[in-house]
N, C-alpha and C positions, 0 to 999 in steps of 0.2 A: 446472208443478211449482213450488212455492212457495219458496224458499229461507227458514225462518222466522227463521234467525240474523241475518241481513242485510236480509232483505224484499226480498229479489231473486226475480226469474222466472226457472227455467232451461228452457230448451227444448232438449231432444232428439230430433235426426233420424237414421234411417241413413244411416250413412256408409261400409259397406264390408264386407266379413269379412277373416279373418287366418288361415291357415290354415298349420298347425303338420307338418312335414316330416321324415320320420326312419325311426331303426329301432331297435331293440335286439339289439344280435347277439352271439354269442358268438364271441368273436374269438380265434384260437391263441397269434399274437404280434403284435408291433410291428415294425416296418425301423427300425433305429436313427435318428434322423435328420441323423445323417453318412452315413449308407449309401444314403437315396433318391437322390442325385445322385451316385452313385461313376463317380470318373477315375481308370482305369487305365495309368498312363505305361508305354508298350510302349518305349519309345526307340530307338536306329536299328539295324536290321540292312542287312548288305549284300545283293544282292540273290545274291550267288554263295554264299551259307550255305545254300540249297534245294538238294536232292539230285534236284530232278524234281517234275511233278506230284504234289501230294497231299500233301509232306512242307511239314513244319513247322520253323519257328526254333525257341529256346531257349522255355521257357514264362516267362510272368510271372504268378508268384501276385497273387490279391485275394481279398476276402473280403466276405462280407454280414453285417452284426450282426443278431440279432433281441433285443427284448428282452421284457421281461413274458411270456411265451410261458408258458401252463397244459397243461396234459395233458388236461384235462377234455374239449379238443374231437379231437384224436386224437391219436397216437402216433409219428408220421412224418411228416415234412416232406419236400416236392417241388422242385425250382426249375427252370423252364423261362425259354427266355430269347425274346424274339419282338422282330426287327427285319430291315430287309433284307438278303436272299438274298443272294447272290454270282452272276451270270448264271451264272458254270460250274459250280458247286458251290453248290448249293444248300441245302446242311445248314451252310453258313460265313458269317458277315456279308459285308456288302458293305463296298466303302471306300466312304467317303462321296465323293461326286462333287464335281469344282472342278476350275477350273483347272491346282491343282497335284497333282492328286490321282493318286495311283500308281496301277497295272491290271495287271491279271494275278493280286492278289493277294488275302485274304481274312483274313478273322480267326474263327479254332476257338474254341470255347470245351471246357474241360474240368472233370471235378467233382474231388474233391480226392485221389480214387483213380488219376486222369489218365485216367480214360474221355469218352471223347467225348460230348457233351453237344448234337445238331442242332438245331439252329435251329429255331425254329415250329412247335413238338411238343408234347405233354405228357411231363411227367417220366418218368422211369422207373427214375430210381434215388432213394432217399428215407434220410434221415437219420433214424435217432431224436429226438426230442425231449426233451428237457431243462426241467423248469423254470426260469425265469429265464434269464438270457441265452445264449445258443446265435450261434455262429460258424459259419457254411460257408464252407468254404473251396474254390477254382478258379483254373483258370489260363485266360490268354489265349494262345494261340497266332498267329504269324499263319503263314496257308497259302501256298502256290504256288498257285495256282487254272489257270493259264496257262503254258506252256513259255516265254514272251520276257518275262518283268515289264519293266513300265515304273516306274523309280523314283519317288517321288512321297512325296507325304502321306498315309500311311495310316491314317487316324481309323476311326472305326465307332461306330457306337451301338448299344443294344440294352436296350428292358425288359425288366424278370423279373414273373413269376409266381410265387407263394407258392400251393404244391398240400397240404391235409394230407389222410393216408390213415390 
């Protein structure tokens, strides 16, 4: 091919394809993104505040922002939470495991009704939706899992799930 402004040759070979990756979805809402990475400061309880297996400390509220959020896609919002079990109790986070890491013990989650919320579930209780930004609110609990706790560091993690119905 002739280049006639310049009196050049251009030559052209294949060199590859590019291929274009995606979707177009309709989307409910947003996680705010101070909320994708939420740290809940549970701070210390003693380990003689437990009245027995099963029972819980004091709770500590948090909350998840969503923003942008339409009606168009439904009317009710879900939140499930999926992370490790507790060996004993298995509807409670686990503590994360270490050196220092306490036993016996677990972490509840609750929705903002203070209904228990199990671990690696699908939701079952659902908020109305609101357009524009919407708050859920929950608490952490931590559990007795074990009759003899071993004091320690009790962290826990746990993703959520965003369910609309």
């Amino acid at each position: 091919m002739a280049n006639a402004a310049k009196g050049t040759t251009v030559v052209s070979v294949p060199g590859g394809r590019v291929t274009v990756v995606g979707a177009v979805i309709n989307s409910g809402c947003l996680v705010s993104t101070s909320n994708t990475d939420k740290v809940v400061q549970m701070g210390e309880v003693r380990s003689n505040q437990f009245l027995g297996v099963g029972s819980d400390a004091q709770p500590v509220a948090f909350s998840i922002q969503l923003e942008d959020c339409v009606r168009n896609i439904r009317d009710s919002i879900g939140v499930s939470f999926v992370g490790v079990a507790n060996e004993h109790d298995a509807e409670v986070l686990a503590v994360s495991p270490g050196p220092n890491a306490a036993q016996g013990i677990g972490v509840a989650l609750f929705d903002a009704d203070n209904k228990f919320l199990p671990i690696n579930t699908l939701p079952v209780n659902f908020t109305p939706l609101n357009k524009g930004v919407n708050t859920l609110h929950f608490f952490a609990k931590y559990r007795l899992a074990e009759q003899h706790p071993i004091p320690g560091i009790a962290d826990a993690w746990a993703n959520f799930t965003l369910t609309y119905q």
